[in-house]
N, C-alpha and C positions, 0 to 999 in steps of 0.2 A: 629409853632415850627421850631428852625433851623435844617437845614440837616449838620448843620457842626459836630454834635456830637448825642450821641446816652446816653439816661437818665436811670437809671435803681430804683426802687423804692421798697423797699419790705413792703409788709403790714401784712406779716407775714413770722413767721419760724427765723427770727432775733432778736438774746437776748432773745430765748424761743425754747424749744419743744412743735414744733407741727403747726395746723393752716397753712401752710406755702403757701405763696402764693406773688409772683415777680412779679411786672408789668416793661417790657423793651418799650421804647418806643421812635420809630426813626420820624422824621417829626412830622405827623396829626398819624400817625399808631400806635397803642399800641396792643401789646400780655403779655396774662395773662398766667402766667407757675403755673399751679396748684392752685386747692382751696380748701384749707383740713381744717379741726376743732381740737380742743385740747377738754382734757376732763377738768371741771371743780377743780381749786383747792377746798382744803379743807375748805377754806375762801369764797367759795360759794354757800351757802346752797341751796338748792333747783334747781339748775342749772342744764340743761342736759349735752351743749353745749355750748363752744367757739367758734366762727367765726373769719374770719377779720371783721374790717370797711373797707369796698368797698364804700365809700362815693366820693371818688378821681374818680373812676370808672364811677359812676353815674353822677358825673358833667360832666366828658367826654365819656358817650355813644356810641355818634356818633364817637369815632375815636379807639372803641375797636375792632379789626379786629377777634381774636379769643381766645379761649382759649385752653392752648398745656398741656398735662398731663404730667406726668412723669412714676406714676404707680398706682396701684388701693389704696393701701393704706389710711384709713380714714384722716390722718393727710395732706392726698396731693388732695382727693375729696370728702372729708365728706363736705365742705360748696358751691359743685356745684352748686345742686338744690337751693340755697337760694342766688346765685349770678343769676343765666339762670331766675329764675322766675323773678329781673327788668333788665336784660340785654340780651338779647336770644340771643347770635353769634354763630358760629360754633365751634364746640371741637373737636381737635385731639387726640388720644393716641390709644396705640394697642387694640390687640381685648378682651383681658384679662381684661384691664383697662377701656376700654368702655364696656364691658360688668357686670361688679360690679358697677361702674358710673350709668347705665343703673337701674338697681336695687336701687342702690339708688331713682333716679328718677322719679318711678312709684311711690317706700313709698309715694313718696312727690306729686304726682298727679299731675306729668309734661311730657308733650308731646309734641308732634311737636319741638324738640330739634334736630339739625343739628347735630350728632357725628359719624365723618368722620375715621374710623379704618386705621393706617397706619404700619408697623413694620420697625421693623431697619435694617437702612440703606435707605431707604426715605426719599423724601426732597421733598418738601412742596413752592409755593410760597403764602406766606400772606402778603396781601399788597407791601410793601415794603422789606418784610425781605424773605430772603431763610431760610426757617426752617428742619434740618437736625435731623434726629432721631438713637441716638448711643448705640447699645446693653451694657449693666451694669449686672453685679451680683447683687442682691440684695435677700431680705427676703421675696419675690415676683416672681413671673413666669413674663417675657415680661416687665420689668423695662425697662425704658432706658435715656439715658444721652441726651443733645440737642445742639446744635450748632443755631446761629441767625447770619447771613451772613446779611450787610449792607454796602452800600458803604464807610461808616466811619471804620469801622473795623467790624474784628468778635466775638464774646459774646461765649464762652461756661458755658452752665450749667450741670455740671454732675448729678444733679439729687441725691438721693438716692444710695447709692454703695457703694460694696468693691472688692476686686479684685480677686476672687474664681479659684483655679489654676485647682480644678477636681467639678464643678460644679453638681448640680443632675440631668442637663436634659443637659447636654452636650456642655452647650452653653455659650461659653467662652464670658467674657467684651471682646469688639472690642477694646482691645489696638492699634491695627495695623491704626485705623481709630483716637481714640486719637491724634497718632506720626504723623500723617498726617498733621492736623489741627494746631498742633505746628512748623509743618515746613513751612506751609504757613503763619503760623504768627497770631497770635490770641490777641485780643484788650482786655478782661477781661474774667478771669475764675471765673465763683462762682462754690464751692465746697463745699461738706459737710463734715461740721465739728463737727458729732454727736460723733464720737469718740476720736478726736484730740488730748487726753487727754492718749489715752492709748495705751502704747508704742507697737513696733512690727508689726506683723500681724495676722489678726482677721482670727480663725479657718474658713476651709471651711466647707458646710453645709451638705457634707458628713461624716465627722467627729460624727453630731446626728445620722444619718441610722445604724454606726457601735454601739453605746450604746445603741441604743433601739431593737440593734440584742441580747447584751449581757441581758439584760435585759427582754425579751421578751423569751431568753432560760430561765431565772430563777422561773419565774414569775409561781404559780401553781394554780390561781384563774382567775377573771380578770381581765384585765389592763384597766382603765381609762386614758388618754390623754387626757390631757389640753394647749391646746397651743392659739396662734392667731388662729382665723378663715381663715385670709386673705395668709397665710402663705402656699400657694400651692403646694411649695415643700417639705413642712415637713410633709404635710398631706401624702404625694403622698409617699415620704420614709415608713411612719408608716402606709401605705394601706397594702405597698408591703413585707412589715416586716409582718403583720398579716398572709395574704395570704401563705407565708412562713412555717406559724406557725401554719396553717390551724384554724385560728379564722375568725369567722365573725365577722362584724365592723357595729355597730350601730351608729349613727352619733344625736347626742344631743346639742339643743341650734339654734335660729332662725337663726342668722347670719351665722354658721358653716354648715347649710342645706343649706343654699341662695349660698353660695362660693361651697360647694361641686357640688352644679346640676349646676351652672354657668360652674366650671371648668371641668364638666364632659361633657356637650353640648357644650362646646368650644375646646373639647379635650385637655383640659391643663393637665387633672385627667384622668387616664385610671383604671377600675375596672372590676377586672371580673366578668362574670354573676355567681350569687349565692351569692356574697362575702357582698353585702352590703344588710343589714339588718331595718326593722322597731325598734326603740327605744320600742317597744310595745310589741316587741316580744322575749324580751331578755331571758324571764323566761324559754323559750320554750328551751335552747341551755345550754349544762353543762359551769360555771364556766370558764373552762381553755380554752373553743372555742370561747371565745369571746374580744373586744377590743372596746371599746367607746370612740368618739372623742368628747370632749364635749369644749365649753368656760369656762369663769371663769379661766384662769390664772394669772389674774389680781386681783381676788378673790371678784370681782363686786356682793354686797350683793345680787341679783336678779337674779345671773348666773348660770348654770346648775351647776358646782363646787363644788357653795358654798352653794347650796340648796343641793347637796349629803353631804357634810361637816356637816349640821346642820339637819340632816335626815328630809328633808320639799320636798324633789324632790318625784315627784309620780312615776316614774317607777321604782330609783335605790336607793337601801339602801344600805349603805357600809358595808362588810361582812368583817373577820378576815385577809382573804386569799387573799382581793384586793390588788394589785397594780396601786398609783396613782403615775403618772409621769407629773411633770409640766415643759412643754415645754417653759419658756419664762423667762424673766429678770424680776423683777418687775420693772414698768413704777416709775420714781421717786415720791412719795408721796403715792406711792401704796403700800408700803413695808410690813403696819403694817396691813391692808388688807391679802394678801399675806402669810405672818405669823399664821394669827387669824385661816383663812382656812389650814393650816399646820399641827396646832396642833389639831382641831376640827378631820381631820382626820384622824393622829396618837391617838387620843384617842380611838377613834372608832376601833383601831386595823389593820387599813389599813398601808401597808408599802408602803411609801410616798417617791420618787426622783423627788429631785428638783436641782436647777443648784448651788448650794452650797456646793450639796454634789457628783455630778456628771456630765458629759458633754451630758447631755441632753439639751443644748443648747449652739448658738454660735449666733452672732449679725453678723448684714445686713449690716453693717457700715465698713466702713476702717477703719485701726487703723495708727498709724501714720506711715511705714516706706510704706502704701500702698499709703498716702496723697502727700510723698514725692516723690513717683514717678508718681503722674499725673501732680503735680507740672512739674517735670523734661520733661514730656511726652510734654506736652502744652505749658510753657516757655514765661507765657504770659506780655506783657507790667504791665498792672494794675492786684491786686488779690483782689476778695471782697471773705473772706470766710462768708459760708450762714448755715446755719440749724442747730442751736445750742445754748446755752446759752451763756451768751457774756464769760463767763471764755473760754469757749470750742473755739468761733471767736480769743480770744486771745493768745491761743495757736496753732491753726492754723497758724498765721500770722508769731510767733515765727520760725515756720515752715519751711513758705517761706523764711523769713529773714536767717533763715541756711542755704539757699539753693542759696540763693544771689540775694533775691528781693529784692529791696531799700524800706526801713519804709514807705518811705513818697509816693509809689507807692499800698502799700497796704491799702484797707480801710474798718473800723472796723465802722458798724452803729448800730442802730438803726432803730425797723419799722416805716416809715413814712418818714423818710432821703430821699433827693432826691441825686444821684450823678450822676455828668456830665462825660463824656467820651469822651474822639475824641483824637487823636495821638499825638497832641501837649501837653494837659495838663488834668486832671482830679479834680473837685472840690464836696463840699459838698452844694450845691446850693440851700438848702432851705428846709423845712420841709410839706408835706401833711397832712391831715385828717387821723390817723389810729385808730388801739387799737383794743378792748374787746369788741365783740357785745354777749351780755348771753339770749342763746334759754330757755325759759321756757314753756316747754309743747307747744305750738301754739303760745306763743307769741316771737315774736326774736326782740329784742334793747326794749323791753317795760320795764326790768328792769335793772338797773342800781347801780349806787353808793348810791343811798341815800335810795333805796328799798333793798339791799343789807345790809346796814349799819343797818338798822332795822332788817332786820332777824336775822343777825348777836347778834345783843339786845336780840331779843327774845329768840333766842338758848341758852345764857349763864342767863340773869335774869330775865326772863319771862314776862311779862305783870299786872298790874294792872288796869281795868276799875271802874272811879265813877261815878255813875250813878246818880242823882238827877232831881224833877219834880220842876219847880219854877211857880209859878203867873206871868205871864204878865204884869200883869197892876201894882201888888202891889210889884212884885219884892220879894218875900218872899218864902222860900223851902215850898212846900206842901207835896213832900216827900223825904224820903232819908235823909241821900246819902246813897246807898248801894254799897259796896265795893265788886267784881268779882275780885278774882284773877285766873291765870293760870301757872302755869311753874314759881311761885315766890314762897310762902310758900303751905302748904297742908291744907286750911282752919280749917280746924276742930281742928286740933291740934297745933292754932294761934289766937282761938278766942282775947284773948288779945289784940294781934298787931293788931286784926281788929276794934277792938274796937279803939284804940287808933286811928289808922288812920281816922274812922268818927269821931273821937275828935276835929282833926287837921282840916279837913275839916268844920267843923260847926264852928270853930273858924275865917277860913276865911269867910265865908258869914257872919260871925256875924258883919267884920268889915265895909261893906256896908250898908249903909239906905235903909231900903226897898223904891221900887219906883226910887232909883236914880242912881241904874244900867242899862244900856242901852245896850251895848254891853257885849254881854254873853262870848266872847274871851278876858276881862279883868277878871273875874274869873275863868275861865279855865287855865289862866296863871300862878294865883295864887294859885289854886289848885295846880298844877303841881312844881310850886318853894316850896313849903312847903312840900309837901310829900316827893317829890324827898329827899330835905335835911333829913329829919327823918326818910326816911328809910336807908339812906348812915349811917345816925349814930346809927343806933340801927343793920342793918346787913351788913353794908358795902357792897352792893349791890343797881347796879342801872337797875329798870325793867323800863321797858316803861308806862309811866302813861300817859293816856286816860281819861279825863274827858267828860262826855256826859251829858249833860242839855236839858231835855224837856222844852218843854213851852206849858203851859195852859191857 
């Protein structure tokens, strides 16, 4: 590869939330900036997980130097473990982010994995690139932004951020380290443009600590908390807000225990002794002395939440006098989710804030007049904005261009786009391997579009199997057909239609000679063309029809 220019490729996080993951790559060297997963849309049934395709990766192995994190977040290393299992190189990122990373990768029963802890303000040499590590705000403890120094020019990535003027653990975005980089001249900035869309500046995250103080004085039962798991500073707000309040804190939900004892053995979480409590032991503690931080903000039908919403959770029933507070934005698609678990627990009698109707939450994201000034900060030759739907890319760029970056400087992709970079000119130079890999249970890329497309069949007009025994030799039914329906009509109360249907069917085999069928997938086809039709016109519904033929 030439050293005259430096390639950047995303195979996730562009023209999508989520997944997000850059491959930059100078010479033979490539670094992979993050490997996170998305959750499945509502168009994918049965689906746990999204990946990238890391197919581009795999053809080139040998010239992956490492992988650089950004922050612990599942969207930025939910698809580690499933990249380190065919490619083991070394990982960077803080000890926050290596340490939830870490967890991840025992689930996944991966070891002997190289992950090198670094904080901001180090710099790193891989391979060919100086890799610089830049303190960020984010909706995360130890986030940070990254700089890639090459003899072509330099690359900054900010990562995840917004610009937090009174932070909750004191620890300002390194502006001062941004204005730097722009004054030495900087060859492309990727920025995130998950909020690009929404004017001003995005509250700081002390802003939540002050309404779960107001709320926390009101409160005369006990308070349920639902937020992110990953979310360490909100936790660490609402620890210290309890403590205050003299409640104890039971902590509900797998992921929200994994992040608590991580952030508490890494010191990110300070609690004091006595303060945190067994889920088991709630009964034992009146009412107004307690505070449970559970998941389910999302309103994820299996999550602590939504199993107290729909009283199925075994320790906590919702009583008159609770207060639930849902710490989070619903994730887009999750809204109606979100809602269902809402009202289940306003029915229930519980007094319910959510961010609709109060500032029990604030986004991790910049909003635009913070976007405008890294813009202004960095001053870069090229801009690729990154981490967002393409509306969100397209208003970012709007952005730049207020600010006096030329159109034809800025560039708006797609994942899989390759773009060239080097001082004299930048192009769009050709397209890789990307997309949708869907985790099922244990299996990951095993299904796809056309297993998809069937489920998809089956969820909305179910299935019909015909089942029939034939003679071999004389080619003639010996029994059946018998018709198995599932998720189409309610048999019993369709005898009819079923009748009808082994009408249709005997009518096809009738128009064969016995003996002078050979291939049994000429009347399976025919089965399948003639029901299909007759059931479209008797119920306008197309289920999936299955014919099965024994042979005797």
């Amino acid at each position: 590869m030439s050293k005259s220019k430096i390639s950047i490729i995303s195979l996730g996080g562009l023209g999508e939330i989520g997944k997000n993951m850059t491959v930059v790559r100078y010479g033979n060297d490539i670094i992979v900036i993050d490997a996170g997963l998305a959750f499945p849309d509502d168009d994918m049934p049965g689906i746990d997980l999204v990946i990238p395709d890391i197919t581009y990766l795999l053809e080139n192995r040998e010239h992956v130097k490492a992988v650089v994190l950004t922050h612990g977040h599942e969207d930025h290393i939910g698809s580690l473990s499933y990249l380190l299992k065919q490619i083991n190189v070394p990982v960077y990122g803080t000890r926050l982010t290596l340490g939830l990373a870490e967890g991840k990768l025992k689930e996944n029963n991966i070891s002997n994995c190289n992950l090198i802890p670094v904080q901001a303000g180090d710099a790193v040499t891989i391979g060919e690139f100086e890799v610089g590590f830049i303190r960020v705000s984010h909706s995360i403890a130890d986030a940070v932004g990254l700089y890639l120094k090459t003899p072509v020019g330099t690359i900054v990535h900010t990562g995840d951020f917004k610009i937090d003027q009174t932070p909750v653990d004191g620890k300002l975005i390194d502006i001062h380290k941004f204005a730097e980089l722009g004054d030495q001249g900087v060859l492309v900035l990727m920025s995130d443009s998950t909020n690009a869309e929404r004017p001003g500046y995005t509250m700081s995250e002390k802003t939540v600590g002050e309404t779960l103080r107001e709320e926390f004085a009101q409160a005369k039962g006990r308070i349920i908390l639902a937020t992110f798991a990953s979310n360490v500073l909100r936790l660490h707000q609402a620890i210290q807000t309890a403590c205050q309040f003299n409640r104890k804190v039971a902590v509900n939900g797998r992921s929200m225990k994994n992040v608590v004892e991580i952030s508490q053995r890494l010191g990110y979480l300070t609690i004091p002794e006595g303060v945190l409590i067994d889920i088991e032991e709630i009964d034992r503690y009146p009412a107004n002395q307690l505070l449970i931080l559970t998941t389910g903000s999302q309103g994820e039908p299996l999550s602590g939440l939504s199993r107290m919403a729909t009283s199925t959770h075994r320790q906590v029933c919702i009583a008159p006098e609770d207060t639930v507070i849902i710490s989070a934005t619903p994730i887009p698609g999750n809204e109606k989710l979100v809602g269902r678990t809402i009202n289940s627990l306003l029915k229930q009698g519980a007094y319910v804030v959510y961010e609709r109707t109060s500032g029990v939450h604030v986004s991790g994201h910049a909003s635009q007049e913070e976007l405008k000034l890294m813009l202004n900060l960095i001053r870069p030759k090229y801009f690729f904005p990154v981490h967002g739907e393409y509306r969100m890319l397209v208003q970012h760029s709007k952005l730049a261009q207020d600010l006096g970056i030329p159109k034809e400087n800025i560039f708006i992709g797609n994942i899989g786009n390759v773009f060239e970079f080097s001082p004299e000119k930048a192009v769009m130079a050709g397209k890789v391997a990307s997309g949708k890999v869907l985790v099922d249970g244990l299996g990951v890329g095993d299904v796809g579009n056309i297993v998809l497309r069937d489920r998809r069949q089956l969820s909305q007009d179910g299935i019909i199997i015909v089942v029939m025994t034939l003679d071999k030799e004389r080619g003639c039914v010996l029994s059946g057909p018998d018709i198995v329906s599932r998720g189409f009509v309610y048999v019993r109360d369709s005898e009819h239609l079923m009748d009808e249907l082994k009408d249709r069917v005997q009518q096809v085999m009738d128009r064969y000679e016995p003996g002078k069928v050979i291939e049994w997938s000429i009347i399976k086809s025919g089965v399948r063309d003639v029901l299909g039709k007759f059931i479209y016109e008797k119920t306008h519904r197309r289920p999936m029809i299955i014919p099965i033929i024994m042979e005797v």
